[in-house]
C-alpha positions as CSV (number, residue, x, y, z in Angstrom):
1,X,-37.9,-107.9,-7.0
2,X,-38.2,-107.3,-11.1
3,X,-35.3,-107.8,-13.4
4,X,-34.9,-105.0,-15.0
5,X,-32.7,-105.4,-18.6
6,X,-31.3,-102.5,-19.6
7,X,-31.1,-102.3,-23.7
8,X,-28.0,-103.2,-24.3
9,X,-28.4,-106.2,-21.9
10,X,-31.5,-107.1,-24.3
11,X,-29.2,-106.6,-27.2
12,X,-26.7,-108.8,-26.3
13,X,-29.4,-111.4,-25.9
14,X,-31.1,-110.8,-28.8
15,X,-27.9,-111.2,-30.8
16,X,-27.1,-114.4,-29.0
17,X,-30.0,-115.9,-29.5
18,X,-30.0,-114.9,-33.1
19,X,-26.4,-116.2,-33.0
20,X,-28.2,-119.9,-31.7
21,X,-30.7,-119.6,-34.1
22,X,-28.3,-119.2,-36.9
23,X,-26.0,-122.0,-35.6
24,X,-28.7,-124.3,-35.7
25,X,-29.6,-123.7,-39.5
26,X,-26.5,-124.3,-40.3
27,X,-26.2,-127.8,-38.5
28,X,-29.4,-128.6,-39.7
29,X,-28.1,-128.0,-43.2
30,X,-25.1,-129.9,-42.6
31,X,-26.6,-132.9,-41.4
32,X,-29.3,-132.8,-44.7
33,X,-26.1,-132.8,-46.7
34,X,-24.7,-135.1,-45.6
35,X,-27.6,-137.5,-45.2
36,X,-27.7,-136.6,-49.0
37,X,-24.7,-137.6,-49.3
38,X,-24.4,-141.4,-47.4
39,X,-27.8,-142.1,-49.2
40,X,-25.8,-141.4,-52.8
41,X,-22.9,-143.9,-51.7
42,X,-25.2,-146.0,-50.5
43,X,-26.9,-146.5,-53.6
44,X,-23.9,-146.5,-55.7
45,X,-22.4,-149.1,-53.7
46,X,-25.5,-151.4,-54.1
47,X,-25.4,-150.8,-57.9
48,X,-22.2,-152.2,-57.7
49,X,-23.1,-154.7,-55.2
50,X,-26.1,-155.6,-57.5
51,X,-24.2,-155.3,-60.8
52,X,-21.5,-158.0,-59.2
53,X,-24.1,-160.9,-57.6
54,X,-25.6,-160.8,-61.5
55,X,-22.2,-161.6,-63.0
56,X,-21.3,-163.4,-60.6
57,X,-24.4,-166.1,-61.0
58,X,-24.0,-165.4,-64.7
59,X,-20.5,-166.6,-64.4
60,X,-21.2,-169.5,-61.9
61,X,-24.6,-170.6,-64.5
62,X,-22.2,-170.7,-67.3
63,X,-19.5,-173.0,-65.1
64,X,-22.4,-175.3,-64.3
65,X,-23.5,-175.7,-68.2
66,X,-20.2,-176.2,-69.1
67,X,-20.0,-179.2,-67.3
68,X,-23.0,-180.9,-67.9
69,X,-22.4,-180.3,-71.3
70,X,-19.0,-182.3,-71.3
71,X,-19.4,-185.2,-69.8
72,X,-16.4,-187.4,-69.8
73,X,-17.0,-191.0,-70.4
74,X,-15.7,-193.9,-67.5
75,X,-13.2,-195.4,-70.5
76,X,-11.7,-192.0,-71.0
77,X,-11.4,-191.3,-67.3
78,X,-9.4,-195.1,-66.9
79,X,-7.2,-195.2,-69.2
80,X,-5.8,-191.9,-67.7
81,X,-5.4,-192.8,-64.4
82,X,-3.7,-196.4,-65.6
83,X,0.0,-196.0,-65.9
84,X,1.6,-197.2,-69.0
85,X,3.1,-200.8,-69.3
């Protein structure tokens, strides 16, 4: 036996699928924005990731020179850890 839609039956579908359709863009743009919007933080936070390991090994480079250049000599170091008489 054929269906048969009356127009306002095809209208109503029509205007739900257009309603679907519609619904869809929008999600779709939702989800780009807010892929947009991760990827930013993202990068920002491994700027400041990036930005921290540098001064970090700066820091750690300049605590490692400092202590070559300083040596302390064994007499020094004694005389210190003698107590007084």
């Amino acid at each position: 036996m054929a269906q048969v839609k009356t127009l306002e039956q095809r209208m109503v579908a029509a205007a739900q699928k257009s309603a679907r359709d519609s619904d869809a863009a929008k999600a779709m743009r939702e989800y780009e924005a807010e892929k947009i919007r991760i990827d930013a933080n993202t990068e920002r936070l491994r700027a400041l990731r990036l930005e921290k390991e540098a001064t970090d090994a700066k820091a750690a480079a300049e605590q490692a020179a400092t202590k070559t250049k300083a040596p302390k000599s064994k007499a020094a170091s004694r005389k210190k850890e003698q107590p007084p008489v």
